[in-house]
Structure formats: C-alpha cells, structure tokens
FIMAR-236068 format. One record per residue (C-alpha): residue in one letter; y, x, z; residue number from 1. Coordinates in Angstrom, 2 decimals. Layout:
FIMAR-236068
REC;aa;north;east;up;i
REC;A;Y;X;Z;NUM
...
This chain:
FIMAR-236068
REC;aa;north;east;up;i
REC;X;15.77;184.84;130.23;1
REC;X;13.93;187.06;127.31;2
REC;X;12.25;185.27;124.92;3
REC;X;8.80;186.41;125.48;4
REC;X;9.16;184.88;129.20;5
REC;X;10.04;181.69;127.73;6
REC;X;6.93;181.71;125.23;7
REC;X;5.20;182.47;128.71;8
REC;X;6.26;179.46;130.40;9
REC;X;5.37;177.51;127.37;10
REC;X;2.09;178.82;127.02;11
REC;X;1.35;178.27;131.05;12
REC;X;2.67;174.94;130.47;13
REC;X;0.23;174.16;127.33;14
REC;X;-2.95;176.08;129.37;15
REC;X;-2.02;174.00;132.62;16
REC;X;-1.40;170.33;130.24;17
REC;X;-5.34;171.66;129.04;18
REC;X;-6.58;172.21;132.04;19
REC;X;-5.79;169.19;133.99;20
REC;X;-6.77;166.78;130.80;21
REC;X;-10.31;168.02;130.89;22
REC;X;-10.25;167.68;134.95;23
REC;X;-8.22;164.44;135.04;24
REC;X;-9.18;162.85;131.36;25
REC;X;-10.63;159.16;132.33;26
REC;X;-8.18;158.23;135.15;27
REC;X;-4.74;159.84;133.47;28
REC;X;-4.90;161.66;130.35;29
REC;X;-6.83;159.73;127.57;30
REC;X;-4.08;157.38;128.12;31
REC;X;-1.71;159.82;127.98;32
REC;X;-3.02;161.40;124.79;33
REC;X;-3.08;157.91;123.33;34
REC;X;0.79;157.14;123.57;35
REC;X;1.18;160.79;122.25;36
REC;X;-1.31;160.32;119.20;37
REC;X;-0.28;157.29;118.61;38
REC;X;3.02;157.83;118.56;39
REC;X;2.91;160.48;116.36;40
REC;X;0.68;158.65;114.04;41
REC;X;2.71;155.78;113.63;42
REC;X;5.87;158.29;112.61;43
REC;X;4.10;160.20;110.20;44
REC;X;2.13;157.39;108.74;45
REC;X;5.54;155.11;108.87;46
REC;X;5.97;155.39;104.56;47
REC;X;2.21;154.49;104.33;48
REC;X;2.28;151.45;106.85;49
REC;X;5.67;150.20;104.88;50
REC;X;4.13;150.38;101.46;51
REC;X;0.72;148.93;102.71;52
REC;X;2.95;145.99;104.14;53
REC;X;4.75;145.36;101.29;54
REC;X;1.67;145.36;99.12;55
REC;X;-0.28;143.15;101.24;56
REC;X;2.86;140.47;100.44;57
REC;X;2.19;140.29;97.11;58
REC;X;-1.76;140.81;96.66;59
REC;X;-1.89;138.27;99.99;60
REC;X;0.65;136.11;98.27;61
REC;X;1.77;136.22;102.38;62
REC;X;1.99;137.63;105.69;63
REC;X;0.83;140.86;105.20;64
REC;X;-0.96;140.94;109.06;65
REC;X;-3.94;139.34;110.17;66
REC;X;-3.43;138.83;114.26;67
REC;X;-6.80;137.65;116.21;68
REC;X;-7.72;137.33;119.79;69
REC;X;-10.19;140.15;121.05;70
REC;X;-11.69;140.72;124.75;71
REC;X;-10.01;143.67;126.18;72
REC;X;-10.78;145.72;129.60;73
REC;X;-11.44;143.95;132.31;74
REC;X;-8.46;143.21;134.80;75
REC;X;-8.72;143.70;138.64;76
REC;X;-10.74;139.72;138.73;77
REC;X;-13.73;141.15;136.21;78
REC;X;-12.70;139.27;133.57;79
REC;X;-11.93;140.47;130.42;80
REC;X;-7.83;140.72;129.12;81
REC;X;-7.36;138.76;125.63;82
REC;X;-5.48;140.24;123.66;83
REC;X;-4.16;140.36;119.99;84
REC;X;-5.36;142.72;117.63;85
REC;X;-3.26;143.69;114.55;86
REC;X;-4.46;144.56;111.39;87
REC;X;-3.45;144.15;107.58;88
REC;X;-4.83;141.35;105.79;89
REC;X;-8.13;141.88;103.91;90
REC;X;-8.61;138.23;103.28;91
REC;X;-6.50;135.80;101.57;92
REC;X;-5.57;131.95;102.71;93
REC;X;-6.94;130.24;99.72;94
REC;X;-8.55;127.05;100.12;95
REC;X;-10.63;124.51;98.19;96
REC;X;-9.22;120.82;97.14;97
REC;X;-9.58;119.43;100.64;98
REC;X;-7.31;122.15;102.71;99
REC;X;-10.20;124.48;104.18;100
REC;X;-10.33;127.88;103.85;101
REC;X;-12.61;129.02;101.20;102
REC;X;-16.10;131.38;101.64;103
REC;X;-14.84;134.86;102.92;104
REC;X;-16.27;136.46;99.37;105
REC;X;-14.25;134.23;97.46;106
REC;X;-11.17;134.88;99.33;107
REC;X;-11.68;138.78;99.72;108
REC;X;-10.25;140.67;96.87;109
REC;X;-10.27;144.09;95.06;110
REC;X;-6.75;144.59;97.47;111
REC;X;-8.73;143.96;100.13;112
REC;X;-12.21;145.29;99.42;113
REC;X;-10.37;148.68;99.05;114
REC;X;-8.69;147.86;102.40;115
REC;X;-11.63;147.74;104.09;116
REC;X;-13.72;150.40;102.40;117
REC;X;-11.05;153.12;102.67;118
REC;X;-9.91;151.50;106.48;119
REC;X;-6.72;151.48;105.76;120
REC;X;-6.79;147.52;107.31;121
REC;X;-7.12;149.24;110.58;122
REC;X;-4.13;151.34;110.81;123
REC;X;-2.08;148.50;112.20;124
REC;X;-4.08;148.88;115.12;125
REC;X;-2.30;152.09;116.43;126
REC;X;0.55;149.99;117.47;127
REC;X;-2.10;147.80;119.30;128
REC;X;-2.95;151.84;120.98;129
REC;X;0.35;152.47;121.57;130
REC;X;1.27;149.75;124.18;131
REC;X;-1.82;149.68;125.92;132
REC;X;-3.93;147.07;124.32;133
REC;X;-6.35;149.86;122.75;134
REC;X;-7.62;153.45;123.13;135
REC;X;-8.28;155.83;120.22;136
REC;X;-11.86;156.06;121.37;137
REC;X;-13.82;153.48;122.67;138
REC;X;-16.48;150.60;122.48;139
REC;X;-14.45;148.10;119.28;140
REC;X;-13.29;145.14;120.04;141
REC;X;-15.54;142.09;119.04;142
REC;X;-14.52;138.86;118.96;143
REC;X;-14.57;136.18;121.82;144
REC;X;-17.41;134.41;120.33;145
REC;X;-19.31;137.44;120.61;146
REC;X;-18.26;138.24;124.07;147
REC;X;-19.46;135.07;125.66;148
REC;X;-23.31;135.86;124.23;149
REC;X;-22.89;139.04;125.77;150
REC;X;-25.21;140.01;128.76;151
REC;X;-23.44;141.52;131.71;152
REC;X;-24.95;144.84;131.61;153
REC;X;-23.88;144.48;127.76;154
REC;X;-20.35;143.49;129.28;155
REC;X;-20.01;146.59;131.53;156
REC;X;-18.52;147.98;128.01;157
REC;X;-15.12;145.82;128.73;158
REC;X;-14.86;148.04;132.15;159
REC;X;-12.99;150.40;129.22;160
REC;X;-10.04;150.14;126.35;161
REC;X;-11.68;149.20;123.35;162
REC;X;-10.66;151.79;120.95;163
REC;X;-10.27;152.21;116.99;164
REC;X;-13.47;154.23;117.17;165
REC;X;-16.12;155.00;119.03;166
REC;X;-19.71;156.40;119.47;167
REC;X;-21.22;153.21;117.73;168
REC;X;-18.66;153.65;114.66;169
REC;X;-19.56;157.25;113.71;170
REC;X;-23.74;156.58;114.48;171
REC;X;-23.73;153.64;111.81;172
REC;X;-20.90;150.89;112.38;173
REC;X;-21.81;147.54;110.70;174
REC;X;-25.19;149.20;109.34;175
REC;X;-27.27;149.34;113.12;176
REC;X;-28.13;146.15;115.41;177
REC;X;-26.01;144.43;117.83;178
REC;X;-28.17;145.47;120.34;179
REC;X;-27.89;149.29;118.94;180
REC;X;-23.89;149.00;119.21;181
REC;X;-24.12;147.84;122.71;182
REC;X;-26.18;150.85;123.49;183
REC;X;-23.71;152.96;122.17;184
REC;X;-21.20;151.52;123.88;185
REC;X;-22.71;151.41;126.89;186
REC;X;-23.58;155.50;126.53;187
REC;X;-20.30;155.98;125.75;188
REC;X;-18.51;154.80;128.82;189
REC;X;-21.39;156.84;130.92;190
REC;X;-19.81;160.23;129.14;191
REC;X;-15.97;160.06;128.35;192
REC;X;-14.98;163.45;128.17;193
REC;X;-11.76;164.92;126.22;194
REC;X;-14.47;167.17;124.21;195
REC;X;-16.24;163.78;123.83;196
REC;X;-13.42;161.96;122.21;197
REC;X;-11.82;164.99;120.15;198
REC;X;-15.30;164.95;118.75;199
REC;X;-15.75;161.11;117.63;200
REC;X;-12.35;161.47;116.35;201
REC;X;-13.15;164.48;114.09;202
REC;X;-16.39;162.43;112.94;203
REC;X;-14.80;158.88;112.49;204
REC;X;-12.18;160.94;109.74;205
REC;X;-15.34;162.49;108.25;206
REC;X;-16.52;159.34;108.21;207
REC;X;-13.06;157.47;107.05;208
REC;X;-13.40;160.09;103.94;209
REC;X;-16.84;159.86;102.92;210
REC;X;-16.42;155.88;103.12;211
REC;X;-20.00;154.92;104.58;212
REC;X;-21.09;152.43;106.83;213
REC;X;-18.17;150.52;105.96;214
REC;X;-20.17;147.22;106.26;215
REC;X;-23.55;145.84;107.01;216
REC;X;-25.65;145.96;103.41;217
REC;X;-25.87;142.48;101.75;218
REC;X;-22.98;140.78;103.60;219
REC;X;-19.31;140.45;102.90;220
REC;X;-18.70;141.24;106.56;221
REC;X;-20.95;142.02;109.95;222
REC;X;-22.30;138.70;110.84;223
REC;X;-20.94;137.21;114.37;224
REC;X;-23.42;138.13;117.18;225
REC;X;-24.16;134.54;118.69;226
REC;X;-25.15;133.77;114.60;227
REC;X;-27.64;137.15;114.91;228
REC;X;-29.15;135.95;118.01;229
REC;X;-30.15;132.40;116.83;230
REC;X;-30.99;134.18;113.19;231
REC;X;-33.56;136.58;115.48;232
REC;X;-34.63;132.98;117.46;233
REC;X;-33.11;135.10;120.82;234
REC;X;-31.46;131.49;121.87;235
REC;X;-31.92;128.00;120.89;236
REC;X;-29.52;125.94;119.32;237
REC;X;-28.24;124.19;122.72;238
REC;X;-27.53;127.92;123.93;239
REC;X;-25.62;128.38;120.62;240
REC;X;-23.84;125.57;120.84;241
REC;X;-22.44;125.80;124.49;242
REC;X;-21.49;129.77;124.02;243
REC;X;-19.55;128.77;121.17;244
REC;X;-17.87;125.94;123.16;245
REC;X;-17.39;128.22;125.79;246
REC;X;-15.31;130.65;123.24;247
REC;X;-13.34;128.02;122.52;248
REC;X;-12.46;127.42;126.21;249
REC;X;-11.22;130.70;126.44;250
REC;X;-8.91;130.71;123.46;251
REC;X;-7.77;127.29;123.97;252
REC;X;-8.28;125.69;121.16;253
C-alpha cells in the first residue's frame, strides 16, 4: 500500500470519528472523548500531579487529598449516584484545644489559597473523569447538603455527569446566585453539543489563566445552599433542620 493511501484511510478515519461525534455526542461520544482527554491529561500532567502531591504532604503536614461525597447522575431508580470526589487539599486539619476543626480561614493557607486561585486543587478530579464518576463538561458537583434543598426541576441537572466545568463556571462560578447556577445548569443539559463543550472548555482555560471568579467576594469559600436559603428567609428553620438531617441520612453518618 503507497503511503498517500494510508494517509487516506487515516484521514477518512479522523473525518468519519468527526462526523459521528457531532451526530452521536450525548449518547456515545462525550464519554468517549472523556476517557481520551482524560487520559491524556493525566499522562502529560503526571510530573505536575506528583510534585503537587508531594507538596501538599508537607504544607498539609498530611494526606495530600481531600475525598468528599458528591451527588452524581441519576441511576436507572431517579436517584442520584454518591460518589467520591478527589481533589488536593486546600485546607489543613488543625484544630483548637478541644479537638474540632478550626474556622476554614484559619485553616486555609497561602499553599492552599494559591491552590484554589490558580485551580490546581481540581486536577485530581480527572481521575474522578476518567472512570466514570465525572464528565469534562457539565453542571459541578455540589455537595449532598445542597442536593437535598434542591427542587426537582433544579434536580433534573443530576439526569447528567457532573463535570469539572460547565456553563455556570465560565458565566461567573462562585460570584452569581444559587438560583443563577441552577439555571445554567439546567440550560446546559437542554444544549450539549460537541461545539458546546469544546467551547466551555476553551473558556474555563481562559478563565483558569486570568484567575477570576475563583470565589464568591467576601467569603473564604461559596456558602452551602440550604445556609443561602435560610440567609434569603426562602425556608424556616424546621425546613433547615430536617434537609440537613436528611443529608445526613444519605451519607450515613
């Protein structure tokens, strides 16, 4: 075979691969272009992740990793997958004279305020992509405690992977309303598109770079959404109280 048939055939090949993710992209290819990203990722970023780990042992005097439950996509029953989601530790364990853990701007430090602002305490999470937990693109992955003040339109965004990114995370992250990200989210699932994704991920790097909306102004971190709602007097305290026992159900602790 001459070489310019074989450049052919690999050319066909790349134009069919093309073709068929645009027309197939939801049902078979995101997740098929999230093993491949992934993958690749986690090779090429390999020295990074290694020297990230072994700096979080000695600024975290610790485990480098910080593992917590999420909600993922719902299984075939409508409820929503727990899962664990990896990242590298941005706070430390320090605690005050009788055990507990200390306020979270006490025990985050310059380590891991650079961490956070640069991202870099999310890259963990591509292993999270890589085996199915995640997608590259998609609604993030709140915490259990938020899930169970969630509505169930405002649920529908658990019919998906929660991703690394999504359209919520390039259109203002930590810096827009709860009920703004849910939006978001919610548009999001209503469009996925290859173009779509390629596109949030080309914004979420710009974003990555330019290091804004990295968390909501005035707060060490984005405050927990049952704690917004009672803040904007959306429930009462006995609503508060039984979605947070309710959490705790679900975790089982």
């Amino acid at each position: 075979m001459e070489w310019w048939q074989i450049l052919l055939i690999i050319l066909g090949s790349l134009l069919l691969l093309f073709v068929l993710s645009i027309v197939f992209y939801k049902p078979i290819f995101k997740r098929f272009w999230d093993i491949v990203l992934a993958g690749l990722a986690i090779i090429v970023l390999s020295p990074i992740l290694l020297i990230l780990s072994l700096l979080g042992l000695i600024f975290m005097k610790g485990n480098p990793f910080f593992a917590q439950k999420r909600p993922g996509k719902k299984n075939k029953n409508g409820q929503e997958r727990i899962f664990k989601l990896i990242k590298f530790r941005t706070m430390s364990n320090k605690k005050d004279d009788s055990g507990n853990l200390l306020p979270d701007d006490q025990r985050l430090n310059k380590y891991g305020k650079f961490l956070r602002s640069t991202s870099l305490d999310e890259l963990p999470e591509l292993f999270n992509i890589f085996i199915g937990d995640m997608s590259i693109i998609g609604p993030r992955p709140q915490l259990v405690r938020d899930m169970v003040f969630m509505t169930t339109e405002q649920r529908r965004r658990h019919d998906v992977k929660p991703g690394l990114s999504g359209l919520a995370q390039v259109n203002g992250r930590n810096n827009i309303t709860w009920e703004q990200k849910f939006e978001y989210d919610l548009e999001y699932i209503r469009k996925i598109s290859l173009f779509g994704d390629v596109g949030l991920i080309f914004k979420t790097v710009f974003k990555v770079f330019k290091r804004v909306d990295t968390v909501r102004e005035g707060t060490v971190s984005d405050i927990d959404f049952g704690d917004w709602l009672l803040q904007e007097s959306k429930v009462n305290r006995n609503e508060y109280d039984k979605k947070q026992k309710d959490a705790k159900e679900i975790l089982g602790v």
